[in-house]
C-alpha positions in Angstrom: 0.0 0.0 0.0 0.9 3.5 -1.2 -0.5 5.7 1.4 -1.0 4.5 5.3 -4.3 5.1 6.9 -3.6 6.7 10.6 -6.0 7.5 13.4 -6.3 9.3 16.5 -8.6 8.3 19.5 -9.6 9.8 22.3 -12.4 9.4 25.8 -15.2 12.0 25.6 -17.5 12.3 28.3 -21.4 12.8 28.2 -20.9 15.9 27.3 -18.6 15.5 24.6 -15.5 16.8 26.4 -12.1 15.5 25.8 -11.2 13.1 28.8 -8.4 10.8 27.9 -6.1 10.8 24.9 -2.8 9.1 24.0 -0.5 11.1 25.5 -2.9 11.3 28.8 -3.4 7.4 28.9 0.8 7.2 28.9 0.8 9.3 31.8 -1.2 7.2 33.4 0.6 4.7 32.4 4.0 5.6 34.1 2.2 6.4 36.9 1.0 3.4 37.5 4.5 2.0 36.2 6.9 4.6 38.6 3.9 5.3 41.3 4.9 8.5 41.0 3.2 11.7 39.1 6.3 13.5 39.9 8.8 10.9 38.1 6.2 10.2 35.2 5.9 14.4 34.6 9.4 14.3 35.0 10.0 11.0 32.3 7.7 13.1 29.7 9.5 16.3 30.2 6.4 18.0 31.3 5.8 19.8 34.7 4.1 18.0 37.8 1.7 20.8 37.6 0.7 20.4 33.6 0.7 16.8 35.2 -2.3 17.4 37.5 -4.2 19.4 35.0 -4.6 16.3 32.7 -5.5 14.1 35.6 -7.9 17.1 37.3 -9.6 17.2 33.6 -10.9 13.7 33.8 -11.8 14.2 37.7 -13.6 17.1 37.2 -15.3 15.5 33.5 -15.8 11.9 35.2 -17.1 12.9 38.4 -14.3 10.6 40.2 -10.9 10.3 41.1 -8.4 8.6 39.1 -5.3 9.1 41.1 -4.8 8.6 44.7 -1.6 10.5 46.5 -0.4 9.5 49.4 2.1 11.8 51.3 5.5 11.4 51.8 6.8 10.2 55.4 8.7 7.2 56.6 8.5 5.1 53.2 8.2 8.5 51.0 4.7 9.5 49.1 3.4 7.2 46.1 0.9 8.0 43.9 -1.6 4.9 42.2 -4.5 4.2 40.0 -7.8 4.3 41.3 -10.4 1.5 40.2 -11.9 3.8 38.4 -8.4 5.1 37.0 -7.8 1.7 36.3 -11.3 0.8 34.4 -10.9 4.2 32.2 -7.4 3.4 31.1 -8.1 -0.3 30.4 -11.2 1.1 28.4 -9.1 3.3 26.1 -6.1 0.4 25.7 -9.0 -2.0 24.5 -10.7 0.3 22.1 -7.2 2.1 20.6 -5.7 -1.7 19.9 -9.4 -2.4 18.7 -9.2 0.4 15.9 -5.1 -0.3 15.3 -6.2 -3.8 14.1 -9.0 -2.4 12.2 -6.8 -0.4 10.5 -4.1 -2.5 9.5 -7.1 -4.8 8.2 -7.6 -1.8 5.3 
């Protein structure tokens, strides 16, 4: 083939507001990975706080939290998915490698 067909996915809610995207599901992803939204902010070269907003927008949009914090201490802070964190993030894997197949079907 010629030409390459290419997509881009995202999450909306409801409302049809932007939840999750690619580059918002790999953050997730190295958080879960590192437990850390520091470290993964840090591994994308973006800031802790630009961090927060992306995880804040889906909050706010899903009515739920996706990322617990716990603070530092003893052992140190860690950050983790939520169930709900979890469930969103599985959702969009499933459906992206859904549509990837799909397309190299064409």
């Amino acid at each position: 083939m010629e030409h390459v067909p290419k997509f881009k996915m995202w999450i909306e809610d409801k409302e049809k507001k932007y939840m999750l995207g690619n580059g918002t599901a790999d953050l997730l992803l190295k958080i879960k990975e590192l437990k850390s939204i520091a470290e993964a902010a840090s591994f994308f070269n973006i800031s802790y706080a630009h961090a927060w907003r992306k995880i804040r927008t889906i909050e706010k949009s899903a009515g739920k939290e996706i990322v617990s914090k716990t603070r530092g201490g003893k052992g140190g802070g860690h950050s983790e998915l939520t169930p709900f964190g979890e469930k969103i993030l599985s959702e969009y894997i499933t459906a992206k490698k859904t549509l990837e197949k799909c397309v190299e079907d064409l």
